[in-house]
N, C-alpha and C positions, 0 to 999 in steps of 0.2 A: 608514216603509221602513227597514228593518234593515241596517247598516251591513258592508260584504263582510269574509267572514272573510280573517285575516292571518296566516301562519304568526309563529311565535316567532322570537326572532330567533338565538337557538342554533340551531333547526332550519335557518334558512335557513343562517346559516354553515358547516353543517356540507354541508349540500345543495353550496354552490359550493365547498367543496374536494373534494366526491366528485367532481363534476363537473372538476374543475382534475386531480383524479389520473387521471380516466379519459379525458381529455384529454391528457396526461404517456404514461399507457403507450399509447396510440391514435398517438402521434408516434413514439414511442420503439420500436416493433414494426415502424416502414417510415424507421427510421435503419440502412443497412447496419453502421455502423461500430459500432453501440453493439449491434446484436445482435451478429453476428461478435465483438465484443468479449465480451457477456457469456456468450457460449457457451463460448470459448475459459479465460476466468475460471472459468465454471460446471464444468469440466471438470477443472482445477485441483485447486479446490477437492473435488470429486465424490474425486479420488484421493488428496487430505489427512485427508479423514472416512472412505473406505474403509478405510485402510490402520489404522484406532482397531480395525477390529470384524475384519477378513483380511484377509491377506498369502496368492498361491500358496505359498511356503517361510517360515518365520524367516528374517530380515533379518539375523537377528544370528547362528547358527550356521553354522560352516565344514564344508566336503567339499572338501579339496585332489582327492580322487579323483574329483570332477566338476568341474575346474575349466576354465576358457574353452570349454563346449561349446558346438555352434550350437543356435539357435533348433529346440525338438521341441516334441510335446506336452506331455511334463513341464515342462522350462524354456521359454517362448512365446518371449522373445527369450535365450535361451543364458543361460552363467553368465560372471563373472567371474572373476580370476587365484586368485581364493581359495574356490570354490564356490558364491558367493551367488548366488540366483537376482538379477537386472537387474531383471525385474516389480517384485521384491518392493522393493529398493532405492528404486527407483524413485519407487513408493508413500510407502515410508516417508520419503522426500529431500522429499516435495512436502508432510507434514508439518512438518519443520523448516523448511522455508523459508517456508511462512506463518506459521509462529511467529514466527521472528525477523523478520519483515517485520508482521507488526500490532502487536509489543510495538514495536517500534523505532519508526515510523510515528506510533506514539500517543504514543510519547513527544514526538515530534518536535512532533504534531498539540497537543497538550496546552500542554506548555510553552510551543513559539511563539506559539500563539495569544493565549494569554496576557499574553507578553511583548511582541506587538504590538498586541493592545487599551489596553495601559498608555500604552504608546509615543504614540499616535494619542490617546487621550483626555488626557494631561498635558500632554505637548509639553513646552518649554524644557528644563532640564538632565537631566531623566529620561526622555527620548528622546533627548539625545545621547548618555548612559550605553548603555542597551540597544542603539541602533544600533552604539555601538561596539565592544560586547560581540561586536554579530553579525558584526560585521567581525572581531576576532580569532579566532572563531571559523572562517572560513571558513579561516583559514589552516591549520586540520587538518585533512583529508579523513578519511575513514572509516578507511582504510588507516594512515595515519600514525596514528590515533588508537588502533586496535587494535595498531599493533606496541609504541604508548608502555602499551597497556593490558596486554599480554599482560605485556612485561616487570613488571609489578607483580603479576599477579596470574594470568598465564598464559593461556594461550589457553584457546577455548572457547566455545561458545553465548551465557553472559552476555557476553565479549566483543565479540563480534561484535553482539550488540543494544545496549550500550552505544555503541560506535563508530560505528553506522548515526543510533542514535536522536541522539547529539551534533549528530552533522553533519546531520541532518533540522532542528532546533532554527532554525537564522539563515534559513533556507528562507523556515520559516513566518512565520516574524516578519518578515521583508520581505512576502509575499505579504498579510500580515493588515494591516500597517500602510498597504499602499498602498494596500490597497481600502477600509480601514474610514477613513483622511484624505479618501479621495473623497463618502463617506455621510456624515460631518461635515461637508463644506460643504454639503449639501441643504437644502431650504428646510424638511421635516418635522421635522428636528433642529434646527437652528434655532428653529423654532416652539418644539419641547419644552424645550429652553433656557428661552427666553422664558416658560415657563409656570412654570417654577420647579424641573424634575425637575433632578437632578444627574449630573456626567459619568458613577457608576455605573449610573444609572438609565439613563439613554441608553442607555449602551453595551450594558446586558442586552438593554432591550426593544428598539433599531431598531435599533443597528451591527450586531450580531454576524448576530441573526437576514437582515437584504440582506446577507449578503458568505456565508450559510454555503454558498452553491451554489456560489461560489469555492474555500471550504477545501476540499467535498467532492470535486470535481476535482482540486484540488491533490494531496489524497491519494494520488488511486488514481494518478497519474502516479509521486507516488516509493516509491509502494509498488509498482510496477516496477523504481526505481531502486535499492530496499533489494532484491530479489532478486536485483539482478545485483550488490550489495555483497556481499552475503550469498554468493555461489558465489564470486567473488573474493578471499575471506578464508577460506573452507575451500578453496579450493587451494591458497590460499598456507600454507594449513597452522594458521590463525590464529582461524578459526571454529571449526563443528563439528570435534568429534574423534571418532577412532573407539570405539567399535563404533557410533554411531550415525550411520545415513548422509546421507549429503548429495548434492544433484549438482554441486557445486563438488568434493568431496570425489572422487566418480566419474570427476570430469574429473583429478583429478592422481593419481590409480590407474591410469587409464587411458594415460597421458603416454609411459610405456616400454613401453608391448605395441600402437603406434596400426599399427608393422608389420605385426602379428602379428594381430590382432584388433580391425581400429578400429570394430566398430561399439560398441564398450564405451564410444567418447567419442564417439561420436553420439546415443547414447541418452540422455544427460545433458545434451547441448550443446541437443539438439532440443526437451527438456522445459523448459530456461531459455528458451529461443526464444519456445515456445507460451505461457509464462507472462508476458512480457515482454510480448509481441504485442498479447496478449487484453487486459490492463492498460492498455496503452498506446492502443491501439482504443478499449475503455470508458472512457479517460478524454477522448479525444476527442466521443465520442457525447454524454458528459456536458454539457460544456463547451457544445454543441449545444444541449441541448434546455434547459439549468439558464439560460443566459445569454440574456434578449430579442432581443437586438441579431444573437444570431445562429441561433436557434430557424428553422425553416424546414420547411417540411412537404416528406416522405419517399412 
């Protein structure tokens, strides 16, 4: 009698995580908070990539002789004190702002993680070095960090991603150190200890990979947080500079005409909103379905 055929065992591994992905998005399609989120993200984004290929008007060319008109067909939502079409602005603001929010974010992501895998796998004096680090560091917010950066070297977009990305830094390195000390005391790690692999070895093949559903979340919460740094430093004048637009920028344009024409800081306040919102929602939804303890069918 001939012995039952048995799949390989790549195929079957490969079989239970199709299976595990379409499981993933079969939850994730009846999470209100993680669609709603990724729509509001998807939308975002949808007007960062539009505005690469068209703009209604140039972003960047003036018509004082069309300035603050309402809402026509020409201009959908009116112009500004200095001609620009709002759309186009608009568009182009929600370009900068995911720039300086994923260089800045990844700096943050990068470095921290880094500096809390070290932290968590050494322990003794080279974790209270880096914890301390991270604590001096917090004593600079983004703000304070850009007005010490501008002074050196002036305002400006590197600024502003240098200043976000600093203060991103202590974030992650607390978030990485407390969850990857929790996976070190496990009994799997352990084992691997005992088997002879070394703290780098670990930390590649079991810390990082159980804690990255934590980073991933982490992310996309302060990559919220870096949008509202990020409009907070171009109105203060500190971020982007002109001719390129911003909607932090929009909003301190808008600051002396809110008499006269306030929907010019509506339109900018509204777009941080939605972008805040949709981030902030997806990182919820995330947290949801990435973490066991709190996965729950939708």
């Amino acid at each position: 009698m001939s012995a039952p055929l048995t799949a390989p065992a790549g195929v079957a591994t490969a079989t239970r995580r199709s299976q595990a992905a379409a499981g993933f998005w079969q939850r994730a399609l009846r999470h209100r908070s993680f669609v709603a989120g990724g729509v509001l993200s998807l939308l975002v984004l949808f007007a960062a990539v539009l505005s690469l290929v068209w703009t209604p008007w140039s972003a960047y060319e003036l018509d004082i002789a069309a300035k603050l008109q309402p809402p026509s067909a020409a201009h959908w939502l009116g112009t500004d004190a200095l001609g620009r079409d709002i759309v186009s602005l608009l568009l182009v603001g929600a370009r900068s702002t995911i720039l300086v929010g994923v260089i800045a974010v990844g700096i943050g992501l990068t470095c921290g993680v880094c500096l809390g895998l070290i932290a968590a796998a050494c322990k003794g004096w080279v974790e209270e070095i880096i914890m301390r680090m991270t604590d001096f560091t917090f004593a600079f917010p983004a703000v304070l960090s850009a007005i010490m950066l501008a002074a050196v070297i002036g305002p400006g977009m590197v600024t502003s991603i240098t200043a976000i990305g600093i203060f991103q830094i202590p974030i992650f390195v607390r978030v990485t150190r407390g969850s990857a000390n929790a996976i070190w005391a496990r009994e799997f790690v352990l084992a691997a200890r005992a088997s002879g692999k070394g703290s780098f070895r670990i930390t590649i093949e079991h810390v990082l990979p159980n804690i990255l559903s934590v980073l991933i979340v982490q992310a996309t919460i302060q990559f919220a947080l870096a949008i509202l740094a990020e409009a907070a430093l171009s109105y203060l004048g500190l971020g982007t500079q002109p001719p390129q637009p911003s909607w932090g920028r929009m909003l301190n344009d808008a600051q002396s005409l809110l008499f006269q024409s306030p929907s010019l800081a509506v339109y900018p306040g509204a777009a941080i909103a939605v972008a805040v919102l949709g981030l902030n929602l997806l990182g919820d939804g995330l947290r949801d379905l990435l973490d066991p303890r709190l996965a729950r069918e939708r």
